[in-house]
Each structure stands twice: as C-alpha cells, then as structure tokens.
N, C-alpha and C positions, 0 to 999 in steps of 0.2 A: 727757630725750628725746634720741634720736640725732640727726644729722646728718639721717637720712634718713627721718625723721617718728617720730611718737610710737612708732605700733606696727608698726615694721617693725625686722626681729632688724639688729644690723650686722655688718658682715663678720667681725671678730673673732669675733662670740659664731657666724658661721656654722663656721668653723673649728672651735672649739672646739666643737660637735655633731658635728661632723666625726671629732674624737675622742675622741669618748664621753666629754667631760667631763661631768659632769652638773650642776656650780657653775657654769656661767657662762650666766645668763640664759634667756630663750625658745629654742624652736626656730626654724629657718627658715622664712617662709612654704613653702609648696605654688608650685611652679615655676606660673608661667603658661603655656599653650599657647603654642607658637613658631607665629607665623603660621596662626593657625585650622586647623593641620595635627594637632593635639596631639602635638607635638615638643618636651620642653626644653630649656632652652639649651644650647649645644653641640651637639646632634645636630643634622647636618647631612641635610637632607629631601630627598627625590627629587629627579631633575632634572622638572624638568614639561614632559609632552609637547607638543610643537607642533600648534599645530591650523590648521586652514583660514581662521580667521580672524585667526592670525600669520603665516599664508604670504602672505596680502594684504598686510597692514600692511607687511612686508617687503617687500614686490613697490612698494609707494607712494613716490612722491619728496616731502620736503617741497619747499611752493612760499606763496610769497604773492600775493593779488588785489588789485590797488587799486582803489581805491572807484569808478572808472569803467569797469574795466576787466569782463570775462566775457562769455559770448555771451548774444543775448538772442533771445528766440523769441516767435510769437505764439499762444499756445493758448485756442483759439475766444473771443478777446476778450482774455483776462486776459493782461499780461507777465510772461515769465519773466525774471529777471539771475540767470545762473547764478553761483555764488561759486565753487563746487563740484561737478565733474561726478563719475558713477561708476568712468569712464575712470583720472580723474587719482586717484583712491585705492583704485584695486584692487577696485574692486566695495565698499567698504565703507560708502561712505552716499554721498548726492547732496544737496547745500542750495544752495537758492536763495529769490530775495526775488520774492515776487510782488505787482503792482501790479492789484487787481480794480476795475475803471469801477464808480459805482453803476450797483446791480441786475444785475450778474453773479455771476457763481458757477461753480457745480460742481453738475451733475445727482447725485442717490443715484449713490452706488456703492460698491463692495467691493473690498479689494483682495485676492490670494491669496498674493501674496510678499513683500509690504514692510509695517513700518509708517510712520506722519509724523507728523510732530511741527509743528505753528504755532506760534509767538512773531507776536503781531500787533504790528505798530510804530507804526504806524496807522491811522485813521478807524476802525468799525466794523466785524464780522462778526457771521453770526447762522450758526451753525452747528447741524444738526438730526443725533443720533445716531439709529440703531436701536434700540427699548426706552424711550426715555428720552420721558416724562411730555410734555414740550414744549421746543423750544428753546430755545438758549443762544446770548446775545450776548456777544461779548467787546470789551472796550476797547482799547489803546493799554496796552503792556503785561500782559495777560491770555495766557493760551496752552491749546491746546488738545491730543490727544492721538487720533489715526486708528486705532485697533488695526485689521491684517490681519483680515481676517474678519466686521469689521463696519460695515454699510451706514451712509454719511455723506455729507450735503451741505451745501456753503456757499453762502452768496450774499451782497454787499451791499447793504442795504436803506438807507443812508444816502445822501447827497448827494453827497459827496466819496469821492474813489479810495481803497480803503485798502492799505494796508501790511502785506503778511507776511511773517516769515523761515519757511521750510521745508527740514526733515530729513527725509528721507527713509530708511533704514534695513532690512536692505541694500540697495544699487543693483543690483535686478536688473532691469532696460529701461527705469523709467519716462522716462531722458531721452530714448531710441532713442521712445517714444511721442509723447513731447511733442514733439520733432522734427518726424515723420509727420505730426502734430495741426495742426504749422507748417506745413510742405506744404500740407496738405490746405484750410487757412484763407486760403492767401494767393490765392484764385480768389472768397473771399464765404465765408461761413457753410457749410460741408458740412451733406449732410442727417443726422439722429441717426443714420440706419441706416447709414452709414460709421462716423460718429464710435464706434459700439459696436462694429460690426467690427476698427476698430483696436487699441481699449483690448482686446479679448479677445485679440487676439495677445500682449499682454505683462498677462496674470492681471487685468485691471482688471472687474470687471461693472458694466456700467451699465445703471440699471432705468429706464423710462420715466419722464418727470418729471413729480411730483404737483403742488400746491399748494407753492408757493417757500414756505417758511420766512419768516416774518414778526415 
C-alpha cells in the first residue's frame, strides 16, 4: 500500500504513465474538478466578476459592538438593540436582539424585499406562517425562518419577556421603518391605519389582525 492509501497510483508510477511505460503499476486516478469549476489542477480559472453584493462588502468597515452598547428603538411595544444596522454594512443585512412583553407581537405580514431569520434566546414564541396546518412555538434556542413573500406573525403567549436575535437580509429600509414606528410610538400606540401606511413605504404588508396565534 502507498504512502497515499491503498488505491491511489503514487507519484512515480504517475510519471511513468507519463511515459508510456506500461510495467509500472495502475494509471492515475481521473483529476478532480478544481473548485466546482471543472478545471484541473494547474489551469488556472477565470477571474470572477464583481458583483453588487462585493461592492457592498467592500464599501463595509469592520467594527465591533459591546454588549451594551447599539441604539435602541421602541417599535409599538417590542425593543429593538440594534447589534447591526444596514448603514454600518453597506446595505448587506441588519441584526438585532429583540425583547417582546408577554402578549406582544407582530400583526400578519409580508415582506417584499428582505428575508429574517430568528434565533430565540429566550422565553417563548408562537409564531403562525401562511399555508401551514397550525402554529409553531419555539423554545430558547429554536429558530425560525421569514421568507420574502410570505405572510407571518409572532406573538408572545407566555408570561415572561422573551428574547430574539434577528437577521435580516438584505438591509433595504427596515431600520429607516422601525425608526418611524419609533417616532410614531412615542405619543401612545398609533392607530393600525398609520402603522400600515408606514410599513408600505418600505415593501412591508400588513393585513388586519385575526385571532392571535395561540
């Protein structure tokens, strides 16, 4: 057996296929694909074009947040700690930790240009997609998944405040919304028919609210 497993040829005997000996041993495996490009070794591949979302990445400064530090907003009840605004990374995602009172939430809604992503840290959520049979409550470490396009609501049905982390992806206005939302909360509860006027400036639909998710 070679150095380099049972049945893989070793460099001598690649050589000597090399030169048409036909004494010496197996042939050489079949090259692997060079980087999912189907390139073998040595051919050196394209440059790969830049795209809109390396002109971002480029345009971003790294930074680090510490753990008390970010802005924090009130949107109609729930806290926002921003970690992460769209600002500070070129438009390429927005994360922040959200703190929802029991029996808050988030009316149905849609979004048209981001997705979000939850990691709940904790208490509970019960979060209700579109299509789906009945809702979903998650734990304390559970996470959940917004797709663009289709209608969701959360709320907390538990006792205690709970804990979310959220991505957001890409940043296009929901902090310039949730901002506004702030504004708009710090007078008492606006009435729904703002609060949907707002969200549809920046692709948000929200539908009238059913029966809260239980």
């Amino acid at each position: 057996m070679s150095a380099f497993g049972e049945n893989v040829a070793r460099p001598d005997q690649w050589i000597a296929v090399a030169q048409n000996d036909p004494k010496r041993g197996p042939r050489p495996p079949a090259p692997r694909q060079f980087c999912r490009q189907g390139l073998s070794p040595g051919e050196r591949p394209e440059p790969r074009r830049r795209s809109t979302m390396d002109a971002k990445a480029a345009a971003a400064e790294a930074f680090v947040r510490e753990p008390a530090a970010g802005s924090t907003l009130n949107v109609l009840g729930i806290t926002h700690i921003y970690k992460a605004t769209g600002a500070e990374t070129a438009g390429s995602f927005s994360l922040w930790e959200s703190v929802v009172p029991p029996g808050a939430g988030t009316p149905p809604h849609i979004h048209a240009r981001e997705d979000e992503g939850f990691y709940v840290l904790s208490g509970e959520l019960v979060v209700e997609f579109e299509g789906d049979a009945a809702p979903h409550r998650v734990a304390p470490g559970g996470f959940f998944f917004g797709a663009r396009g289709r209608r969701h609501a959360i709320r907390n049905v538990a006792d205690q405040p709970a804990r979310v982390l959220v991505f957001c992806a890409p940043s296009c206005g929901l902090d310039q919304m949730f901002a506004e939302l702030d504004a708009a909360t710090a007078a008492g509860m606006p009435e729904m028919a703002k609060i949907v006027a707002i969200a549809a400036k920046y692709g948000v639909t929200i539908e009238a609210p059913a029966d809260p998710p239980r």
